[in-house]
MIPATI-713974 format. One line per 3 residues: their letters; for each residue z, y, x negated of N, C-alpha, C, O. Coordinates in Angstrom, 3 decimals, always signed. Last residue first. Layout:
% residues N
A = Z Y X Z Y X Z Y X Z Y X | ...
This chain:
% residues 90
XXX = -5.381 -29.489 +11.646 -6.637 -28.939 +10.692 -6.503 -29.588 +9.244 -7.327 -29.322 +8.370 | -4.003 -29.523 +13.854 -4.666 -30.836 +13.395 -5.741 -30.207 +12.173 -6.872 -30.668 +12.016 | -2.775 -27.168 +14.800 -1.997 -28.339 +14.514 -2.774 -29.258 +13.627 -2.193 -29.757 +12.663
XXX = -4.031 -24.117 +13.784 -4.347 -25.386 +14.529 -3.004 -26.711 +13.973 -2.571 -26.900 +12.837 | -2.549 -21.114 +14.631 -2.972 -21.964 +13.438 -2.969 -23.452 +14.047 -2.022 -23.888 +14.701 | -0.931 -18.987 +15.362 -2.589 -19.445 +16.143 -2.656 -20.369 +15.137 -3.384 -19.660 +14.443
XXX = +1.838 -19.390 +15.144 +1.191 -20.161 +16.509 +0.162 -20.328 +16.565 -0.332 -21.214 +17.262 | +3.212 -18.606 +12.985 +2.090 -19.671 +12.579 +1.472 -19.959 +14.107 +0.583 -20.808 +14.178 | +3.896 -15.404 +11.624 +3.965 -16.193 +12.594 +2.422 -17.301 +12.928 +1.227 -17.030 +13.048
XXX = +6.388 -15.500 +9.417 +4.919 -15.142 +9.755 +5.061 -16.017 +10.914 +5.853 -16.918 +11.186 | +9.150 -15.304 +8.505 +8.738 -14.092 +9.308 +7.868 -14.427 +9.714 +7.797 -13.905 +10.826 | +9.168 -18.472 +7.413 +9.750 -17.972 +8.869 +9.378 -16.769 +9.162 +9.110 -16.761 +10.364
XXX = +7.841 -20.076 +5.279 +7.921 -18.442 +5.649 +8.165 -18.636 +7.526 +7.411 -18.866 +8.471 | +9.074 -22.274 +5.543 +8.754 -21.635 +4.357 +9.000 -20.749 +4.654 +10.126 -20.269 +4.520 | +8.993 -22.985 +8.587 +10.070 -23.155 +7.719 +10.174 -23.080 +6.071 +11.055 -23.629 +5.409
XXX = +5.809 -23.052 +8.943 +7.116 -22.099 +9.601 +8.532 -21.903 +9.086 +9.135 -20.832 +9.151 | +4.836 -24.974 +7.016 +4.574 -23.620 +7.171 +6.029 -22.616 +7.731 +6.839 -21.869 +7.182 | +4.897 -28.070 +8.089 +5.952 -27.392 +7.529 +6.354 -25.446 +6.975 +7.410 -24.872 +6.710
XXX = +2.431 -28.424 +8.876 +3.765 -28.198 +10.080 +5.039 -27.773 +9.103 +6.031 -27.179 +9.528 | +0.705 -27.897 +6.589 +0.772 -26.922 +7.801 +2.131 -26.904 +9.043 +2.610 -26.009 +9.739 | +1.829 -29.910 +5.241 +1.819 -28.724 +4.636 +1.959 -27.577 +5.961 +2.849 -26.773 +6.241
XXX = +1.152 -32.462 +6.813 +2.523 -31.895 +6.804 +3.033 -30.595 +5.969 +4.205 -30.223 +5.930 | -1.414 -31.572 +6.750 -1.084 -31.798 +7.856 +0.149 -31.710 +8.015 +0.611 -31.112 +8.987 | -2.169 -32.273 +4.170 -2.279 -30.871 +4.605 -1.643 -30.821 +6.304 -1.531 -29.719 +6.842
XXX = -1.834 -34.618 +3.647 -0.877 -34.074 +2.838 -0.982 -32.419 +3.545 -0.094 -31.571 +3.459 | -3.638 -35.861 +5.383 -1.911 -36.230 +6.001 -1.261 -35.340 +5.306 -0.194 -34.954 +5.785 | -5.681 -35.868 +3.801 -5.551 -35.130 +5.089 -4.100 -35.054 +5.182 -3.520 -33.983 +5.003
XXX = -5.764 -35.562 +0.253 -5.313 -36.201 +1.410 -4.981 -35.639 +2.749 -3.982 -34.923 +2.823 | -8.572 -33.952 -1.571 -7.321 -34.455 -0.846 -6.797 -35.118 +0.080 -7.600 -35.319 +0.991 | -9.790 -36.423 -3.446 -9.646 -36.208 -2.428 -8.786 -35.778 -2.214 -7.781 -36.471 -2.374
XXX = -10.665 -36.394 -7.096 -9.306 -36.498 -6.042 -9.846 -35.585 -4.936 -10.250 -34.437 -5.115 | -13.510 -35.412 -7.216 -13.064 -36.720 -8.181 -11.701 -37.234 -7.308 -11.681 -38.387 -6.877 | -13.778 -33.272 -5.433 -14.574 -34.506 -5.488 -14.356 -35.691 -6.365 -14.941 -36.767 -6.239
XXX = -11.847 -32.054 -6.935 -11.745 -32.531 -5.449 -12.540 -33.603 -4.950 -12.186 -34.563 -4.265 | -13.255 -30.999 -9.250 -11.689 -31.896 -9.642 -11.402 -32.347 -7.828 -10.488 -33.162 -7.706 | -15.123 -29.816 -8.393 -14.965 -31.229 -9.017 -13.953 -31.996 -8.889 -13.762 -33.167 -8.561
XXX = -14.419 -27.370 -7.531 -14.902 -28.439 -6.537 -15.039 -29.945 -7.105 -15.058 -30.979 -6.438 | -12.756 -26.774 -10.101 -11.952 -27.217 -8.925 -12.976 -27.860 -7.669 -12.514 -28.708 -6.905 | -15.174 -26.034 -11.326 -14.454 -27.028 -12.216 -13.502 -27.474 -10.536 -13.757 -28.546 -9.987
XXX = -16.703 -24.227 -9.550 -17.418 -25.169 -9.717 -16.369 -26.759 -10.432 -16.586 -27.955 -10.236 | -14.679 -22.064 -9.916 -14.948 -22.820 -8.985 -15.449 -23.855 -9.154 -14.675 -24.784 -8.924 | -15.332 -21.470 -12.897 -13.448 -22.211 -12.428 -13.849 -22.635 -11.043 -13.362 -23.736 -10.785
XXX = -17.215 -20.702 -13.035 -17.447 -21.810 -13.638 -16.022 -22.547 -12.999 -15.772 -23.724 -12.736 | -17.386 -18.215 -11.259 -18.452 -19.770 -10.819 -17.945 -20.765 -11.596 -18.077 -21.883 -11.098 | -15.885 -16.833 -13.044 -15.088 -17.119 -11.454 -15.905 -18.528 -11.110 -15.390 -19.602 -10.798
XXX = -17.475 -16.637 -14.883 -16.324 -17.430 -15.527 -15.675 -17.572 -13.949 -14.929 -18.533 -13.762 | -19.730 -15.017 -13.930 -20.106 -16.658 -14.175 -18.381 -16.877 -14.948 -18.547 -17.634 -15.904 | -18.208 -12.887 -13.960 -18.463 -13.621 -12.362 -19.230 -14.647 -12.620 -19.539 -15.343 -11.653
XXX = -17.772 -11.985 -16.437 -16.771 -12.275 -15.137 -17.398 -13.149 -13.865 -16.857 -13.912 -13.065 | -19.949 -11.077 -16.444 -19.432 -12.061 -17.491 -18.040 -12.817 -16.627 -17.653 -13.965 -16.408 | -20.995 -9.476 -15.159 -21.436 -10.392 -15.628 -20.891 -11.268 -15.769 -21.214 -12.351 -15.280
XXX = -19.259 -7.037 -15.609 -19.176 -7.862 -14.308 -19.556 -9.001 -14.384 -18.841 -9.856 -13.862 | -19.842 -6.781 -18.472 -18.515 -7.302 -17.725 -18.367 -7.957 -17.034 -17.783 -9.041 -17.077 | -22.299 -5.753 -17.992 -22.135 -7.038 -19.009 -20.691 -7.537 -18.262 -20.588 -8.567 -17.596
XXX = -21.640 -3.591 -16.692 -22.477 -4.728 -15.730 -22.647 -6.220 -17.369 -23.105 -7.362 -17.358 | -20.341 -1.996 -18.078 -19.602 -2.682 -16.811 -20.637 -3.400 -16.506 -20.234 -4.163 -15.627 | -22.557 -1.665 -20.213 -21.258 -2.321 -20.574 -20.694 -3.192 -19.598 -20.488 -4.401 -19.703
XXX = -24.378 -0.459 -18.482 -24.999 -1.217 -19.526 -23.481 -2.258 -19.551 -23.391 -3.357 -19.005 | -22.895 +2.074 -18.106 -23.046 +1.455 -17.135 -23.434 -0.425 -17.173 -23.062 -1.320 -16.414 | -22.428 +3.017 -20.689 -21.147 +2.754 -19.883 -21.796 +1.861 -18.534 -21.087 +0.994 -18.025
XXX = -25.065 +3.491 -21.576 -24.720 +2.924 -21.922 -22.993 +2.437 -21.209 -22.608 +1.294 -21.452 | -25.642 +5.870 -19.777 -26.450 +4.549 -19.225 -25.598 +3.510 -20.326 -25.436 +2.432 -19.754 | -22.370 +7.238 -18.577 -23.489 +7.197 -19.536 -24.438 +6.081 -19.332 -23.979 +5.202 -18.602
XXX = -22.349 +8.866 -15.626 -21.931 +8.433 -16.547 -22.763 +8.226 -17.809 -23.728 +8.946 -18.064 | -22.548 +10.125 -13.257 -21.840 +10.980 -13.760 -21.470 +9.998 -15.349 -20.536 +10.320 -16.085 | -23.471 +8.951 -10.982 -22.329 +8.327 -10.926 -21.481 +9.402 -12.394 -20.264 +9.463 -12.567
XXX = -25.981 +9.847 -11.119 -25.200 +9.788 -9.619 -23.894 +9.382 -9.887 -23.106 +9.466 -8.945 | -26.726 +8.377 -13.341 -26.443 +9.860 -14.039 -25.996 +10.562 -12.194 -25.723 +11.759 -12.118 | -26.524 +5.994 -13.738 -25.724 +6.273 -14.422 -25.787 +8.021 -14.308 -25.104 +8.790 -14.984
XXX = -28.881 +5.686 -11.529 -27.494 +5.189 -10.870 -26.512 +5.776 -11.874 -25.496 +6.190 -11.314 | -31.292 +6.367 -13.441 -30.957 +7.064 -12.178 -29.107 +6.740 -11.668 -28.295 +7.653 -11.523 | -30.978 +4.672 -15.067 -30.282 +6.213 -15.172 -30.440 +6.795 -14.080 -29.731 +7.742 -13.740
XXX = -31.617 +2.387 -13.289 -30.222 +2.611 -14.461 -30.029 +3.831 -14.434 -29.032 +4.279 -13.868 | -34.175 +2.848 -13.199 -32.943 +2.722 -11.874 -31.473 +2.973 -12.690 -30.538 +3.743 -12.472 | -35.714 +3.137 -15.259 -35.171 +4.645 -14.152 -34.329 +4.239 -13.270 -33.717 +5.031 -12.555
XXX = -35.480 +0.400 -16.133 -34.343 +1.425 -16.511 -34.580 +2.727 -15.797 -33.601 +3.468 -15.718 | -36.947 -0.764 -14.308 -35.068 -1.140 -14.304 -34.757 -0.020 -14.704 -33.979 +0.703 -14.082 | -39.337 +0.068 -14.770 -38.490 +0.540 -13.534 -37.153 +0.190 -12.962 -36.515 +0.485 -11.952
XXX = -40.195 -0.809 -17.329 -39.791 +1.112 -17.465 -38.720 +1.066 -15.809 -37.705 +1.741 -15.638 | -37.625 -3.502 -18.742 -38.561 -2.926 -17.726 -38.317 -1.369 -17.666 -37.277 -0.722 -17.792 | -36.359 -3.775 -21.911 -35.880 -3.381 -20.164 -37.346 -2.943 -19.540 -38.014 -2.025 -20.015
XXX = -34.749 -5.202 -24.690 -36.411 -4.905 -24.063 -35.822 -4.799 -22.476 -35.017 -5.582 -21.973 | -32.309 -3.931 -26.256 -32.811 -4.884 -25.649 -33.981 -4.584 -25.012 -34.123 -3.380 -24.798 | -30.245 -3.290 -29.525 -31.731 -3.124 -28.357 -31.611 -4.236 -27.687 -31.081 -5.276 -28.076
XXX = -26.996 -2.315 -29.936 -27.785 -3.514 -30.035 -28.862 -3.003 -29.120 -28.576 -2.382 -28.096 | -23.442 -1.144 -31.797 -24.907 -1.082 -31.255 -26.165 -2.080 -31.236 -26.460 -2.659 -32.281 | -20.605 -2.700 -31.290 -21.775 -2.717 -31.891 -23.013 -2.012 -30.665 -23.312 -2.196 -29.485
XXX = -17.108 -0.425 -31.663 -18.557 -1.290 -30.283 -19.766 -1.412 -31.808 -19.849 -0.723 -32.825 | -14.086 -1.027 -31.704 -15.245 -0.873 -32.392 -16.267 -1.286 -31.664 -16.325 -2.373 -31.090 | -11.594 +0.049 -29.270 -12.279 -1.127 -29.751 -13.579 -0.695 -30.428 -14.270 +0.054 -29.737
């Protein structure tokens, strides 16, 4: 993939932590720079799909009764597992 090169303004004691961590780890500060855009980026798109499904629950309730015959019906889905510690009324 073609990469753009780009500055950004960094604190002097972020970035000795950076190279400090990119050069324990054997890498480049710019590889490290990258996976933490990634991670980034990734983990406000996990917040945003959570945040969309606590909605969509708070708009539809689920229905207790619907998890109640979900759970007694468990055993007869998966018959190897074994459902005994699992609460009847949850």
């Amino acid at each position: 993939m073609r990469k753009s090169v780009i500055q950004i303004p960094i604190d002097r004691p972020l970035l000795a932590a950076l190279d400090a961590a990119a050069a324990k780890q054997g890498r480049s500060r710019a590889a490290v720079i990258r996976e933490a855009c990634e991670a980034y980026l990734w983990r406000s798109e996990m917040e945003r799909q959570d945040r969309e499904c606590e909605e969509g629950y708070r708009r539809i309730p689920e229905d207790p009764g619907l998890a109640q015959s979900q759970l007694a019906m468990l055993p007869e889905v998966w018959p190897e597992e074994d459902w005994s510690d699992w609460e009847k009324d949850a």
